[in-house]
TORNU-896023 format. One line per 3 residues: number of its first residue (from 1); for each residue x, y, z of C-alpha. Coordinates in steps of 0.05 Angstrom, whole numbers, plus 32768, in hexadecimal, padded with zeros to 4 digits. Layout:
NUM	X/Y/Z; ...
***
This chain:
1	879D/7EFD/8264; 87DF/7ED8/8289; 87FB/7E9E/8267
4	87EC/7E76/829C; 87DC/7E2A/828C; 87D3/7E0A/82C6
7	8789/7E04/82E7; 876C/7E16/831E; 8743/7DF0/834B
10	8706/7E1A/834A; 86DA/7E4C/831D; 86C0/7E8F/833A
13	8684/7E98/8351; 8659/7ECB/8348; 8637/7EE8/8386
16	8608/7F1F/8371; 85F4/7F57/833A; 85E5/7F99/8345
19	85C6/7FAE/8306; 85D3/7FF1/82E0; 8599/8024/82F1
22	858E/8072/82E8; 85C7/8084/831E; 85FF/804F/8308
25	85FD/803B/82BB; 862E/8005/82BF; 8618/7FBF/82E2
28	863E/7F98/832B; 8652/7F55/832C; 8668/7F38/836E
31	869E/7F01/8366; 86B0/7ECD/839F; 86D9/7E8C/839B
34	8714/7EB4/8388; 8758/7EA0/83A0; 8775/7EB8/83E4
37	87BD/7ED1/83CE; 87BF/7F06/8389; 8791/7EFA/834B
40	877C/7F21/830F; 873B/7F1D/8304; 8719/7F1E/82B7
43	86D4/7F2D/82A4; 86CA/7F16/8259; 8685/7F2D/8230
46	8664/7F01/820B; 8672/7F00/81BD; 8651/7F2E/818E
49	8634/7F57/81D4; 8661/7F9A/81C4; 867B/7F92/8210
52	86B8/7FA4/8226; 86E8/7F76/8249; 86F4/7F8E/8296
55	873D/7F70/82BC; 8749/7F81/830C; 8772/7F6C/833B
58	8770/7F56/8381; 877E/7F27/83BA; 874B/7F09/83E6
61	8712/7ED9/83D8; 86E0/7F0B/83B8; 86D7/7F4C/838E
64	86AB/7F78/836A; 86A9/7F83/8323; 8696/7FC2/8305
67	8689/7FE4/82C2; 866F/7FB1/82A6; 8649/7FC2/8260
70	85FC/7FC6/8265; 85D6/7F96/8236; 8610/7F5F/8236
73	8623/7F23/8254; 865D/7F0A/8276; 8691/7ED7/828B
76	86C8/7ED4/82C4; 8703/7EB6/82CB; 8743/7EC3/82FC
79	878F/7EB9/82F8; 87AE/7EA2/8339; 87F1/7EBF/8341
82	880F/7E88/8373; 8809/7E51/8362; 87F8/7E6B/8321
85	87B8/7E53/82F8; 8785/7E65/82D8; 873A/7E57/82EE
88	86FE/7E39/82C3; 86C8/7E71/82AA; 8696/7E85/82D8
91	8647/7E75/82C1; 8629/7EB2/8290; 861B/7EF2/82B5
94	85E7/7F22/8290; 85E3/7F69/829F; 85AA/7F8C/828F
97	85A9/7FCB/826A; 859B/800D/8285; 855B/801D/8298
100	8538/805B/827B; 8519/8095/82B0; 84C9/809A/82AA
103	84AA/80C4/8274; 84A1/810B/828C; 845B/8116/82A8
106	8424/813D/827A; 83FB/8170/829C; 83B7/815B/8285
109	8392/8195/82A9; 8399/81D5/82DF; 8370/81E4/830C
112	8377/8229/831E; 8370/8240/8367; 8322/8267/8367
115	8305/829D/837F; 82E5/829A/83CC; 82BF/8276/83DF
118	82EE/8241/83AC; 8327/821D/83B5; 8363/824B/83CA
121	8396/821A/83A9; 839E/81FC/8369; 83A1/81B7/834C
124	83BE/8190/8315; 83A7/8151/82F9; 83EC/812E/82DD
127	83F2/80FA/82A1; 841C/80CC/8282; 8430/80B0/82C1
130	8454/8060/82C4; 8420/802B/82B2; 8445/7FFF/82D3
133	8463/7FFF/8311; 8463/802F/834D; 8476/806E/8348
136	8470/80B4/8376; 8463/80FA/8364; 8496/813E/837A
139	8476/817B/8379; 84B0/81BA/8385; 8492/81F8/8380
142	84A8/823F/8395; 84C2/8231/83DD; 84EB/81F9/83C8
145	84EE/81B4/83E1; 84D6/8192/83FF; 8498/819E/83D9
148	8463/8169/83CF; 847A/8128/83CA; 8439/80ED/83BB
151	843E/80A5/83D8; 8446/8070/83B2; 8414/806E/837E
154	83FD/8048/833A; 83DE/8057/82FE; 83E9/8087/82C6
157	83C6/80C8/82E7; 83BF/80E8/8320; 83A8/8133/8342
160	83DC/8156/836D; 83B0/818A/8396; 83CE/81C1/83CA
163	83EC/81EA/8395; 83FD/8229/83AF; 8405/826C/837D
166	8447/825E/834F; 846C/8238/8326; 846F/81E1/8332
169	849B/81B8/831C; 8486/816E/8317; 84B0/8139/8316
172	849F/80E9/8317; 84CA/80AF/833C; 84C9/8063/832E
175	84C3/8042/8365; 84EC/8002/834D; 852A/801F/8339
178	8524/8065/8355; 8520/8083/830F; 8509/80CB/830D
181	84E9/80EE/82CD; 84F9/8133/82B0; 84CC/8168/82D0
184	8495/818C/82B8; 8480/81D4/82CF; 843A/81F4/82E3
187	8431/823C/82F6; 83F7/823C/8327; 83D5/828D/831E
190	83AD/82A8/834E; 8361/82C0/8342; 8348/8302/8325
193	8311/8310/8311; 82FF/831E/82C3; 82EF/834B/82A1
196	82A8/8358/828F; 828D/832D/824C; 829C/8359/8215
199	8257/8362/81E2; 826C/8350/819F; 821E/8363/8183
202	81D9/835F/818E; 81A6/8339/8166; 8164/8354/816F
205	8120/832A/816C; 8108/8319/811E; 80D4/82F1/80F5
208	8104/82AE/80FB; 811D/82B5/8146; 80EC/82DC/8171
211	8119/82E7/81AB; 815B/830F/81B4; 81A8/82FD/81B6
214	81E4/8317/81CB; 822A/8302/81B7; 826C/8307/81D8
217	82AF/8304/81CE; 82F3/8305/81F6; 82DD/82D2/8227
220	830F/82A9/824F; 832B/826E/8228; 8347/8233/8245
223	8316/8228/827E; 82C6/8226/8279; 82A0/8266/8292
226	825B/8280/8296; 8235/82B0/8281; 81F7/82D2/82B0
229	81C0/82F6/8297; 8193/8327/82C4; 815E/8322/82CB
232	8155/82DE/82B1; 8107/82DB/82A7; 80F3/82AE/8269
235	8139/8292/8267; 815D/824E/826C; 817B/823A/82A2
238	8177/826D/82CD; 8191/82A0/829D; 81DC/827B/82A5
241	81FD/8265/8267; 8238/823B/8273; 8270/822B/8239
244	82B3/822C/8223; 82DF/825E/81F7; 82E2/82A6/81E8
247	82A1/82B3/81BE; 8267/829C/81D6; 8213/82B1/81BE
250	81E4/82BA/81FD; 819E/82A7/81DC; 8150/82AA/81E9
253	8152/82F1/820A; 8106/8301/8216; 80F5/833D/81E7
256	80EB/8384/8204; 8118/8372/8236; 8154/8391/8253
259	818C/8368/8269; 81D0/8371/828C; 820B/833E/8287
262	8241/8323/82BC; 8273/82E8/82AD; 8292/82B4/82DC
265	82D1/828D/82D5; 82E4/8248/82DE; 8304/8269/831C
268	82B8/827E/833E; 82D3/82C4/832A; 829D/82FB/8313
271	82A3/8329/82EC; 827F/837A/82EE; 8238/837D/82CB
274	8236/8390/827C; 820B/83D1/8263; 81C9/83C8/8261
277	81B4/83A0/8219; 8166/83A6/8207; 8147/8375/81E1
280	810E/838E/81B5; 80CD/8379/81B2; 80B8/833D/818B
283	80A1/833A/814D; 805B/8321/8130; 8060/82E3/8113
286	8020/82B8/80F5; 801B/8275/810E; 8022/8237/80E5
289	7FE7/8225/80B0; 7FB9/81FB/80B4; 7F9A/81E4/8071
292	7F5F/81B4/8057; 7F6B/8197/8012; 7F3C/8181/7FDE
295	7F66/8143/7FB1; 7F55/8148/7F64; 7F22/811A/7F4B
298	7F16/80FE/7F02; 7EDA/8139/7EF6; 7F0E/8167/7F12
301	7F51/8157/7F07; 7F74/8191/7F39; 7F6B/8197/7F7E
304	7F64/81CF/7FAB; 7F89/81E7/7FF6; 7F65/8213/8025
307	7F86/822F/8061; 7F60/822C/8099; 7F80/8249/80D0
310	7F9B/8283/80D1; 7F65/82B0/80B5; 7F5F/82F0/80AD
313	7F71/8333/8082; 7FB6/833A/80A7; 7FD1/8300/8084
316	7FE5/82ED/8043; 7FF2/829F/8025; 8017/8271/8000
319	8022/822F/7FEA; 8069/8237/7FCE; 8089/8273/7FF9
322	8090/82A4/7FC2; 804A/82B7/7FA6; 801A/82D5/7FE0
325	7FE3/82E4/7FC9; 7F9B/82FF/7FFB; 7F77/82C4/7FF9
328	7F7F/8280/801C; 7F68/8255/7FE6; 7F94/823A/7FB4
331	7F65/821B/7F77; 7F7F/81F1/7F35; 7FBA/81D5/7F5E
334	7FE4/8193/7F42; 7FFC/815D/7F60; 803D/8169/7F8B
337	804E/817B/7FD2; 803E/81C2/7FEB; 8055/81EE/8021
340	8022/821B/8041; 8046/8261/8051; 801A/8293/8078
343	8031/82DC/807C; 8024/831A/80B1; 8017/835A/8085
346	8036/8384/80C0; 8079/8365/80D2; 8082/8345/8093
349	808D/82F9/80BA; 8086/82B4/809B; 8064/8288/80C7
352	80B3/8261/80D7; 808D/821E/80DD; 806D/8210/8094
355	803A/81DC/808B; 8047/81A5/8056; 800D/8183/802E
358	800F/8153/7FF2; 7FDD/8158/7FBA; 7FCE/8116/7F96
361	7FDB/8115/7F4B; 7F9D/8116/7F1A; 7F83/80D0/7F28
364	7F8A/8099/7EF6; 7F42/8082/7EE6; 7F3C/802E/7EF0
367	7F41/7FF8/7EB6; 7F11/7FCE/7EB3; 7F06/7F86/7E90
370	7EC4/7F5B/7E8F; 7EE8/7F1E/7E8B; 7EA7/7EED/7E97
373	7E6F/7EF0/7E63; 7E3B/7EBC/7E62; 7E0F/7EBF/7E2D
376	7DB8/7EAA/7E35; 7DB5/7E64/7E31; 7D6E/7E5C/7DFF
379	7D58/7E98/7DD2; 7D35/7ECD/7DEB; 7D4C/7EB2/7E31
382	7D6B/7EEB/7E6F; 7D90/7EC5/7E8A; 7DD8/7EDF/7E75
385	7E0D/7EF0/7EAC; 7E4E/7F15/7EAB; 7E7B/7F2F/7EDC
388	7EAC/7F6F/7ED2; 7EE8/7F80/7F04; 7F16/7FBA/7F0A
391	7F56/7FA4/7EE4; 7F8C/7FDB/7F05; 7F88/8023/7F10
394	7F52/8049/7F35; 7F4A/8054/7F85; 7F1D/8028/7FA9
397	7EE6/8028/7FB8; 7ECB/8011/7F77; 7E7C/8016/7F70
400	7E5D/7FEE/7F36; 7E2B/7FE9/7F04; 7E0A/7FCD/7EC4
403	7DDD/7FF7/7E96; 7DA9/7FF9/7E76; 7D93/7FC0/7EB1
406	7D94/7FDE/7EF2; 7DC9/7FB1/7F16; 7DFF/7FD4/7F49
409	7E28/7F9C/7F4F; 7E69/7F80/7F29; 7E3E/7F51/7F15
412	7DFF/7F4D/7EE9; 7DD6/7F1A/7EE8; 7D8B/7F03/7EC3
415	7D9F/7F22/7E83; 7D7D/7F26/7E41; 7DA3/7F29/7DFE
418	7DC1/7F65/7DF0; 7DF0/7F9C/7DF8; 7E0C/7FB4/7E40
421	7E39/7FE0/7E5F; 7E65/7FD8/7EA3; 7E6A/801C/7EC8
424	7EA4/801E/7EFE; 7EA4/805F/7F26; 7EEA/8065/7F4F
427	7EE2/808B/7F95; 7F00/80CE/7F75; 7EC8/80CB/7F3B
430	7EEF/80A8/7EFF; 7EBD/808D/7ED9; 7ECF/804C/7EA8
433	7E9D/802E/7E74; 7EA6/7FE6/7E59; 7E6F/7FC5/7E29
436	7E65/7F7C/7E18; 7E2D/7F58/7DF6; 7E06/7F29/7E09
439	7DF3/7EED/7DD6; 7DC0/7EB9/7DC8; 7DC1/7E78/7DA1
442	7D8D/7E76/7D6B; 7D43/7E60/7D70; 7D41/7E18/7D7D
445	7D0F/7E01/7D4A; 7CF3/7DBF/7D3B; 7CD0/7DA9/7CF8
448	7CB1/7D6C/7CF7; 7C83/7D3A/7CC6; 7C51/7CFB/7CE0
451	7C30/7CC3/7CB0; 7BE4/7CBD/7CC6; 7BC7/7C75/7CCA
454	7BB2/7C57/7C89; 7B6C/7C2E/7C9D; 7B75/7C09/7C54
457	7BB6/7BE2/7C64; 7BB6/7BE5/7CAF; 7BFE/7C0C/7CB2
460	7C07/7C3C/7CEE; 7C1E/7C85/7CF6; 7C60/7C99/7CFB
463	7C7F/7CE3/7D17; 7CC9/7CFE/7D0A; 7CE8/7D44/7D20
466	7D29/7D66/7D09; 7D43/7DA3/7D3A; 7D71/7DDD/7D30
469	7D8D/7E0E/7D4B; 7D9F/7E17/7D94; 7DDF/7DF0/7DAD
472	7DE8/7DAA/7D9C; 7DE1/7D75/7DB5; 7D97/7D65/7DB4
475	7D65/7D3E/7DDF; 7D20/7D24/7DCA; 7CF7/7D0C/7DFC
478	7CAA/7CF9/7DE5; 7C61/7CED/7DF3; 7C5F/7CA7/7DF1
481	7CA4/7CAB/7E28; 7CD4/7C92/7DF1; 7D0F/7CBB/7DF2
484	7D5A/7CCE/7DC8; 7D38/7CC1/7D7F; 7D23/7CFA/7D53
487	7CE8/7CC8/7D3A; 7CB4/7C97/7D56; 7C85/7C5B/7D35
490	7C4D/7C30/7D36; 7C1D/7C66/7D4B; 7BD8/7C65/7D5D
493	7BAA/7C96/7D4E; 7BAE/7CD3/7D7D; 7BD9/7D1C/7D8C
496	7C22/7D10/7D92; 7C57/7D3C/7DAD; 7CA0/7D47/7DBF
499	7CCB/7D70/7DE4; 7D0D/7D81/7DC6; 7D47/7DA2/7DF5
502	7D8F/7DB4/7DDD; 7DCD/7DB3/7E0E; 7DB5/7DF6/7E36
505	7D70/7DD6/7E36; 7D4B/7DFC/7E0D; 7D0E/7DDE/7DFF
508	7CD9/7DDD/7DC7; 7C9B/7DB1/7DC2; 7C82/7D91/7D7B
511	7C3B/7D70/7D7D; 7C16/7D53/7D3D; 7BDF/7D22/7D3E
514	7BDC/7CE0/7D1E; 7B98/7CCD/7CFC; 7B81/7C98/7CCB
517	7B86/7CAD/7C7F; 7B62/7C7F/7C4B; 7B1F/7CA1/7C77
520	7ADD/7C99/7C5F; 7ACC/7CBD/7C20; 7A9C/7CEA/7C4A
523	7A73/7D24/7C26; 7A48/7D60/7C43; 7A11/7D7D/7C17
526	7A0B/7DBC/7BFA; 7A54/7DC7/7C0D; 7A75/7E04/7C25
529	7A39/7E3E/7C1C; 7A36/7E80/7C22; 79F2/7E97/7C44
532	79D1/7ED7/7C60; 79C1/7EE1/7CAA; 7987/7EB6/7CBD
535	797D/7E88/7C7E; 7982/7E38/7C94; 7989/7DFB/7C63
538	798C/7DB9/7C71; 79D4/7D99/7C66; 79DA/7D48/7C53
541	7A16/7D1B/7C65; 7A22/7CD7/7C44; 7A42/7C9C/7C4E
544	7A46/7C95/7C97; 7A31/7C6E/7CD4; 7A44/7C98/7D0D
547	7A3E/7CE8/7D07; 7A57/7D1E/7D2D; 7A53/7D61/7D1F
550	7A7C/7DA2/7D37; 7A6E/7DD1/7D4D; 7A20/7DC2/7D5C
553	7A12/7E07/7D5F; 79DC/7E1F/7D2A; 79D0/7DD4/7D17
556	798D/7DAC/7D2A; 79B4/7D73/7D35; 79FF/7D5E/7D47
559	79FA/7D0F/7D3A; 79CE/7D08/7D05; 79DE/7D01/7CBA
562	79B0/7D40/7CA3; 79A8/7D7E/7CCB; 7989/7DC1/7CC6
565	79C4/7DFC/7CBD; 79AE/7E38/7CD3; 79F5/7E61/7CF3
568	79F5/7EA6/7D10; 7A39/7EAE/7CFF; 7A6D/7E8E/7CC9
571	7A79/7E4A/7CDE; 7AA9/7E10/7CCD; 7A7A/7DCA/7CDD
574	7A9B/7D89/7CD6; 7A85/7D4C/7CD2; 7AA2/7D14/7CF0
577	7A8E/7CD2/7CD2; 7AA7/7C89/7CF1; 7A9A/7C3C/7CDA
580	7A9D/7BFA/7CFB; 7AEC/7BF3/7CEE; 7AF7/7C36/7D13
583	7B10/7C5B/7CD0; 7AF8/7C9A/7CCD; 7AE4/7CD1/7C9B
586	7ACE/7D1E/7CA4; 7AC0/7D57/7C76; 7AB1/7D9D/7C85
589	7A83/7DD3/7C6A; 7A87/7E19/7C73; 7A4C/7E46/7C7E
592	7A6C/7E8B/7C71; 7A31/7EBE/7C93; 7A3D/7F00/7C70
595	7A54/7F32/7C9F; 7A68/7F7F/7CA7; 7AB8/7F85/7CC6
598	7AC9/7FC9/7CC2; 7B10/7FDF/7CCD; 7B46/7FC3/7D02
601	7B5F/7FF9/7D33; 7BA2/7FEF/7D53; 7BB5/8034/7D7D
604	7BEE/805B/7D7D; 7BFD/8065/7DC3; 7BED/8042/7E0B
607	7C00/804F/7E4D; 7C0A/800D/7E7B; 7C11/802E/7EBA
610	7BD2/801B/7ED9; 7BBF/8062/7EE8; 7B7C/807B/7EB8
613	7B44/8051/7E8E; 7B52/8006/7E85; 7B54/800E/7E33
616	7B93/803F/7E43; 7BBC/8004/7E6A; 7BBF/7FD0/7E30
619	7BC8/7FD3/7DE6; 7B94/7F9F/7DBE; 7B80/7FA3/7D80
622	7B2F/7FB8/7D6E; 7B01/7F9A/7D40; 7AC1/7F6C/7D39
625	7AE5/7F25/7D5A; 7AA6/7F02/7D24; 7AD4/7F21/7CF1
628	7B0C/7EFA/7CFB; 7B24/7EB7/7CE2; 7B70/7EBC/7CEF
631	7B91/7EF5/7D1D; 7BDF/7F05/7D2A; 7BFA/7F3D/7D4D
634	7C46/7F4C/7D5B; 7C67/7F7C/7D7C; 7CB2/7F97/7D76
637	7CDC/7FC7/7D9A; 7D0F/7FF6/7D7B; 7D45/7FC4/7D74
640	7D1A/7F8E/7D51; 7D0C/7F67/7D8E; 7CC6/7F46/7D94
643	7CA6/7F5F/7DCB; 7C58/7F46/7DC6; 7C38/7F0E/7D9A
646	7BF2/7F01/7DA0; 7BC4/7ED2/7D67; 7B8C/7EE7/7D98
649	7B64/7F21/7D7E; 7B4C/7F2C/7DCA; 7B87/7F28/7DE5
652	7BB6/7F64/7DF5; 7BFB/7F80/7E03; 7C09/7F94/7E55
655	7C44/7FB7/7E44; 7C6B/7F88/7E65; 7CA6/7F62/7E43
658	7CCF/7F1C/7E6B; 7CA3/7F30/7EA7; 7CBC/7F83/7EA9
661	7CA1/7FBD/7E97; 7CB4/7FCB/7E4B; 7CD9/800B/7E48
664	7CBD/804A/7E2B; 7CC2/8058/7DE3; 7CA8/8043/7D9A
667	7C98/7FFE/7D82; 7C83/7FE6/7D44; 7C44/7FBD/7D32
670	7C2F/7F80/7CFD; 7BEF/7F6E/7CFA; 7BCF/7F39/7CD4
673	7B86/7F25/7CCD; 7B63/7EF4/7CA8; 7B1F/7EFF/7C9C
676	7AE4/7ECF/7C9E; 7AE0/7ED6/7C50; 7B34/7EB6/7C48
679	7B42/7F06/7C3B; 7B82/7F1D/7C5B; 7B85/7F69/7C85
682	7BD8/7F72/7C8E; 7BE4/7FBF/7CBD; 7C25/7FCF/7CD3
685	7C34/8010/7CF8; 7C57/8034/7D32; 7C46/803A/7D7D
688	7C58/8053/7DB5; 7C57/8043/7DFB; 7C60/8072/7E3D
691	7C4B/8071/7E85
***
């Protein structure tokens, strides 16, 4: 730079820049406002830049500046040589670096020129083209330029079509800054056509794939091709199998056929016709199984398969593809899943589509609870209740029932004391037992004591009760309509009663009769007698007003004081004697009449089934009725339970017990018989009873 000090009126100006691009690497910079006369021109870079400092030298008002450094910028300044100065810097000029040519294109494909009736030229579909920007496409091939030269295009691909045979070179040209790429090279071949497909083997028909195949080797690589079949009967597509590669497998050739091969190119070019390959004839293969299964049950814890379809002595089974064995039932099987196999005894072929079925485990019988038990409310009662239910387990449907009652339901009802079972049958036959008893409270019983009337000192009767058993609380309720005491006063003469119930309401009745005491000291001559059959005496009764006799049977009178006895049969009489106060007195004679009993005959055996004689329908107990003063008969079944209580010597047992037909079986007997003389007869014994 001069040592020039003085300054000069004006600055440069910059006019223009030509940027650096792929033809000129160094950037322009037009300068006016220079002086007229001679001038040295600087161009300083910018600090830290790596420019380098350009100095020319000139006359006239403007100049260009070259080789200036890409990437920097820069300053200018001029010394004037007459009058000498030196100008002010010029405003900050950036040049831009160099810009780089596009990326070489990629050929992404060829397409080859084909055999007629194809294309007769080739094409190429070009990548890697500008994103940005336009850009066009030279194609030189073997004539030289000017080739094929594309308009101005955008986008990152693009086809170039019209190849003819040779070699291409591609090249690709910014548009912007007329950069051009590197080239890439294509050799476009003409069409031949191939060879024939060469057979690399033959897989004839078998028991897993029923149909032929052929493969092949050497086939064209880097285009796709197809394979043709003749004839093509029975196969896809026409009997064309298009792909890609050099091996290829043509499949699904019909058995007991013979077929010939030809192969076409990408190109349409066809190849000669392969030696005959013959397919041989299938093979027989069963069909898939059928099967029915029988699932194991509780009784029979295994299940059984039978196939069904196919049938017949050609095949053999199985239900785990080992072990064949003749016949198509398979017995004793566990739980698991099975596969049915089914073999042809000629070819030797598994059935290639087995069936599966599943055999259930042996079933897991139900649990069962009764979880309600209601026990009879009163002794001797049926009216106990309980209900059972199926806990877990089992497989519905459930069916219910109660034993020994006759009740199919999970719930039994109207039941007497005693032992039951629950019976749950599952739908595979798992039977499950559960037993409960059912109770009773005891007897309610009620004891009780009464005070007559006492005609000396005027006092009334009184009547009192005391209860047990059952289930407390207790309730009186009485005759006389007074109620919740266990005693009552102030009674008149008369028959009393009360009904006692406990908290179920079981009820019992207690009667007594209140009657004067202190009665009338009342005497019957002869007293008790003991006569023979037809004899009469004359009985007297003193003291007395009012007399009445019972019975009046065998008497001459039944109101007087004296009457003529004369009985058939032994009879109580009493005499019932009254006064003006309304005390009372009685006294009783017996007149035994001697009589013949004989034994007392209780069978061993009755039928109540209303079929036969009458006497065979009833069991009752024979002898001469005359005989008897006092009678009890009672009746119990195996377990002790009274069955049939009778103090009637006529009447008798209907085999009936709550209102059912007792069940068949023994029963046991006590008899007791009290004679007309005070002697006692006591028989006990077996029965039995059928129908």
């Amino acid at each position: 730079m001069s040592s020039v000090s003085a300054q000069c009126p004006f600055a440069p100006t910059v006019n223009t820049i030509s940027q650096p691009n792929c033809y000129n690497n160094f950037g322009v910079v037009n300068v006016s406002g220079l002086p007229i006369g001679n001038w040295t021109l600087y161009a300083t870079p910018v600090a830290g830049c790596g420019g380098v400092p350009v100095t020319i030298s000139g006359t006239g008002t403007t100049s260009p500046m070259t080789g200036l450094t890409p990437g920097c910028g820069y300053t200018f300044h001029y010394d004037q040589a007459s009058p000498a100065c030196t100008s002010n810097q010029s405003s900050t000029v950036n040049v831009s670096t160099v810009p780089s040519p596009p990326s070489t294109p990629i050929v992404l494909s060829i397409n080859q020129p084909n055999c007629p009736p194809g294309a007769t030229t080739g094409c190429v579909l070009l990548g890697n083209l500008p994103s940005t920007g336009a850009w066009f496409i030279k194609a030189i091939g073997p004539s030289g330029p000017p080739g094929i030269i594309t308009s101005n295009l955008l986008g990152t691909t693009h086809v170039v079509c019209g190849l003819g045979t040779g070699l291409w070179t591609f090249t690709v040209t910014r548009v912007i800054d007329s950069c051009v790429s590197a080239g890439v090279t294509v050799n476009i071949v003409a069409p031949t056509n191939p060879n024939p497909p060469t057979i690399n083997q033959v897989t004839q028909p078998s028991c897993a794939a029923n149909y032929g195949a052929v493969s092949f080797n050497g086939l064209p690589s880097g285009m796709s091709w197809t394979l043709t079949a003749s004839p093509n009967l029975g196969i896809p597509n026409n009997g064309n199998f298009t792909g890609t590669g050099t091996n290829a497998t043509f499949s699904n050739l019909t058995p007991g056929t013979c077929y010939q091969f030809t192969l076409k190119d990408s190109n349409n070019c066809i190849s000669s016709a392969t030696a005959p390959v013959c397919i041989n004839a299938a093979l027989s293969v069963p069909p898939a199984p059928t099967a029915t299964i029988v699932q194991p049950t509780c009784p029979q814890p295994t299940g059984t398969i039978t196939v069904t379809s196919p049938i017949g002595a050609q095949y053999l089974y199985s239900i785990n593809g080992t072990n064949f064995q003749i016949s198509p039932v398979f017995s004793a099987v566990s739980g698991g899943t099975y596969t049915l196999y089914v073999q042809q005894t000629g070819s030797g072929c598994t059935t290639p589509s087995a069936s599966t079925y599943v055999m259930n485990p042996a079933p897991t019988p139900p649990v069962i609870s009764i979880p309600v038990v209601h026990n009879v409310t009163c002794n001797g009662a049926n009216n106990g209740w309980a209900v059972g239910k199926v806990i877990s387990g089992g497989t519905p449907p459930f069916v219910y029932s109660w034993s020994p009652v006759n009740i199919a339901n999970d719930t039994a009802t109207n039941l007497a004391p005693g032992t039951y079972n629950f019976v749950v049958v599952d739908a595979l036959q798992c039977v499950v037992i559960q037993s409960i008893t059912i109770g009773q409270p005891n007897v309610l019983v009620v004891v009780g004591d009464s005070t007559p009337i006492n005609c000396a000192t005027g006092q009334l009767g009184t009547m009192d009760v005391t209860a047990s058993g059952g289930v407390l609380p207790y309730t009186y309720t009485w005759s006389t309509g007074q109620t919740g005491i266990d005693s009552i006063f102030n009674l008149n003469a008369g028959n009393y009663t009360v009904i006692v119930a406990d908290s179920n309401n079981c009820q019992v009745i207690y009667g007594a009769t209140i009657a004067p005491i202190n009665s009338l000291p009342v005497n019957i001559t002869p007293g008790d007698i003991t006569i023979n059959p037809g004899v009469s005496f004359a009985a007297n009764v003193t003291p007395g007003s009012i007399f009445t006799w019972t019975p009046s049977q065998g008497l001459s009178c039944s109101n007087c004081p004296n009457p003529i006895v004369s009985p058939d049969t032994t009879t109580l009489y009493f005499v019932n004697v009254s006064n003006a106060n309304g005390c009372l007195g009685i006294d009783s004679m017996l007149v035994t009449v001697k009589l013949i009993c004989g034994e007392f005959f209780v069978p061993t055996i009755f039928s109540p089934n209303g079929v036969g004689p009458d006497a065979n329908n009833k069991l009752q107990v024979f002898c001469k009725e005359v005989c008897v003063k006092d009678f009890s008969l009672m009746i119990y079944d195996r377990w002790g339970q009274k069955v049939f209580e009778s103090v009637d010597v006529n009447a008798s047992w209907d085999g009936f017990y709550k209102g059912r037909p007792a069940q068949e079986g023994n029963y046991v007997f006590e008899l007791t018989v009290q004679l007309y003389d005070e002697s006692i007869v006591r028989k006990t014994g077996s029965l039995t009873l059928v129908r």
